[in-house]
N, C-alpha and C positions, 0 to 999 in steps of 0.2 A: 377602363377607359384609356384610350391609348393619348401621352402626352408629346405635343411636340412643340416647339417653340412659335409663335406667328410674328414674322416681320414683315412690314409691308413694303417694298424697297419701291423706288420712284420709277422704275420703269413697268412693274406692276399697276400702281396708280394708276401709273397717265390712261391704262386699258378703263378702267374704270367708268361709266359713266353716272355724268350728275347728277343727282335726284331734282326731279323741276317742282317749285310747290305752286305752282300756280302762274299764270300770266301776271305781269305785272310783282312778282314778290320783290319785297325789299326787308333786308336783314335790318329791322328796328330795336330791335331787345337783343340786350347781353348780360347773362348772368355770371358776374364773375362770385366764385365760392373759395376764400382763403378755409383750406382746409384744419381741422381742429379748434382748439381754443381754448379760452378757459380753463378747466379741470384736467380738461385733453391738450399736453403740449406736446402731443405728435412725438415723433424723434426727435433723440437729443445729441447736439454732439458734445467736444467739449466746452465748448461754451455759449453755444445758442440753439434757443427751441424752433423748432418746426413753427408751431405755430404763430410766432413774432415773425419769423424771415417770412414766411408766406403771405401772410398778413401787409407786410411792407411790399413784397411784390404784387400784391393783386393789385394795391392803392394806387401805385403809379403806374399801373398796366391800364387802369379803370379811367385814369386821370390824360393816359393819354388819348384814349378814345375820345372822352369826352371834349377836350380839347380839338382833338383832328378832325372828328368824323362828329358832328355837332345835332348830326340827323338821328343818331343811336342814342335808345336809351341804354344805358348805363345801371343795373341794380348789383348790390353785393348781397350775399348771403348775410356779412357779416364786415363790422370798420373799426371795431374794435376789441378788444379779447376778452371774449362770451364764447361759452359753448353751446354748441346747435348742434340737436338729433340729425340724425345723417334722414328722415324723411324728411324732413325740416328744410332740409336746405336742398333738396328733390324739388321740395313742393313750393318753393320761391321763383324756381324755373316754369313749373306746369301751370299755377295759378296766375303769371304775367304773361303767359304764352310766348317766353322767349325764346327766339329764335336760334339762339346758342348758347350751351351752359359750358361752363368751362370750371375743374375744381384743379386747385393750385397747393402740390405740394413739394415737400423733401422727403430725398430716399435716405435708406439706411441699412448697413448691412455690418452687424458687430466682428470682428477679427477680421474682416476681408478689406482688401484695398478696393473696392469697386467704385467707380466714379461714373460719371456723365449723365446725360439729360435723357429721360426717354417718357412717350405720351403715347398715355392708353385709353383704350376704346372699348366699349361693354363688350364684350364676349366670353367664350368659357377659356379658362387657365391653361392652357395646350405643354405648361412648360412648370415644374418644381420652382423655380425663381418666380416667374409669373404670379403663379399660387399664393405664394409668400408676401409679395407685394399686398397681395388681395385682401388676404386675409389677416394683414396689418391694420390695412386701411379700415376694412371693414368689422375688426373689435370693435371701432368705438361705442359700435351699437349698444355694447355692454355696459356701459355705461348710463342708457338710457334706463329709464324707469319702465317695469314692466315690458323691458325688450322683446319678450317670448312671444306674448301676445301681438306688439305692434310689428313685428318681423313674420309672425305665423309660424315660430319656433325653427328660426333660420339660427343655424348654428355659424359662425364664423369660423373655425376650426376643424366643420365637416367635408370634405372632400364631394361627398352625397350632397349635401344643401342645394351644393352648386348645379345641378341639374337642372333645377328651374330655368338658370339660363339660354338654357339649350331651347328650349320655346319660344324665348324672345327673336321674331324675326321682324326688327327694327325696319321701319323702313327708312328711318335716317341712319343705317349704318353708313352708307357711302359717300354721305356726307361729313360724317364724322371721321371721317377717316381722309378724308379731303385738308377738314381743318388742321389735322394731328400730323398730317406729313408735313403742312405748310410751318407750323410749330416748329419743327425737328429739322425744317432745314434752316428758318432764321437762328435757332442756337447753335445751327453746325457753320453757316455761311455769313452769319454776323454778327453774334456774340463770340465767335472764337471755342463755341464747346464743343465736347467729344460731345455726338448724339449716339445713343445706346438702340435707335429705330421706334417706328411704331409699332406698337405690341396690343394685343389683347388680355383681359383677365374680367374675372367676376367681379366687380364694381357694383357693390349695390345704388350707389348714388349714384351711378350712371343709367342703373337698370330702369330704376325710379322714375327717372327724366322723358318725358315725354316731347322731346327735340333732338338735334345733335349735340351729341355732349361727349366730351373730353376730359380725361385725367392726367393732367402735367407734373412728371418729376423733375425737379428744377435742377435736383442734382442729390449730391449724397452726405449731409453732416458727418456721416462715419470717416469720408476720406479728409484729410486737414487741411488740405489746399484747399478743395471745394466746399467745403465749411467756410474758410475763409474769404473766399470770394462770395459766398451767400449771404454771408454777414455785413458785406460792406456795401456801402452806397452804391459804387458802381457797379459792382455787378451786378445788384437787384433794379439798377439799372437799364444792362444789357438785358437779362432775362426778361424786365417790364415791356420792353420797346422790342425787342421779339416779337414777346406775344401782339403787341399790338400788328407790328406791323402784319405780322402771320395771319390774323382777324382783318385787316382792310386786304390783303388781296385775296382773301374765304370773299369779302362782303364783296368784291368787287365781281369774283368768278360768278358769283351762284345769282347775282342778280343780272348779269351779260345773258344769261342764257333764258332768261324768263319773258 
């Protein structure tokens, strides 16, 4: 399989066209997913878990929708630190028929200096770092009870597994990929972060999802600045009010055109 990296750069986008779901649609449900939890604290840097900073930023990313935009519902995966199977929190999007799932995390990469923001969209791994991300994310499963079965003997560390992706022909990829740039330019154009681009990768919690859906890397515990700013008020700030704003001009595009 030949790997290459996918970024979507904003002059590609804009070719793009929207997926319509209908006359009349309006973006009602949003599932935001603080990823990990519980038993799973995700990345660790040195002194804060994935799972507590993600967690703070879904809340006030959730809090500000629900505030601004009064019309949306607003559901988490998760509000406080529990751990949920990765179909679990798949099936919180499919079952409310939310209109957009969004799973919220921190990156990590041990010995290396890597920083900045980057948001992924179900596809296949085109890139060894992609991969990597992937099949981070998607260990957790290992954790579940009788994984083999509820997975269909989906290996997280198979290169092979990943193939099943390649079938998936979404038809909200283009839309998800709509939300994911809108992402990557509020943390480039108004939180002040380096954005690392939209990327693709094997995402089982993405694949799951039966909407548009997103996986946000908020940044990297492993680097100490960006630990640092993840840990703090403010910047789970900026990140929160990002994403929102990035979700009111998604909610604002995809209902103009319907």
């Amino acid at each position: 399989m030949k790997r290459r990296e996918f970024i979507l750069k904003s002059s590609a986008l804009a070719t793009l066209p929207l997926f319509s779901f209908g006359r009349d649609f309006k973006v009602r449900t949003i599932v935001i997913d603080a990823g990990h939890g519980g038993k799973d604290p995700g990345t660790i840097g040195k002194f804060a878990k994935e799972k507590d900073v993600v967690l703070k930023i879904a809340l006030k990313a959730g809090k500000y929708i629900e505030e601004n935009i009064p019309d949306v519902k607003v559901i988490y995966t998760r509000k406080t630190d529990k751990f949920i199977e990765l179909q679990d929190r798949a099936g919180v999007a499919n079952k409310s028929k939310a209109d957009l799932f969004m799973s919220i995390h921190a990156n990590s990469i041990v010995g290396a200096n890597a920083y900045g923001t980057e948001t992924f969209v179900m596809g296949l791994h085109k890139d060894n770092s992609n991969f990597e991300v992937a099949k981070r994310e998607n260990s957790v499963i290992l954790m579940d009870e009788n994984y083999k079965e509820k997975y269909e003997g989906f290996d997280p560390s198979s290169p092979e597994s990943y193939i099943l992706f390649s079938l998936n022909q979404s038809a909200y990829q283009v839309n998800s990929l709509r939300f994911a740039q809108k992402v990557e330019e509020q943390f480039k154009n108004k939180a002040g972060r380096y954005s690392r681009g939209v990327k693709q990768a094997g995402f089982l919690v993405l694949w799951m999802t039966t909407t548009p859906s997103v996986l946000i890397e908020t940044g990297f515990l492993s680097h100490q600045k960006e630990e640092e700013f993840l840990a703090s008020e403010n910047g789970q700030d900026l990140i929160a009010s990002g994403i929102y704003r990035a979700f009111k001009d998604y909610k604002t595009e995809i209902e103009s055109i319907n």
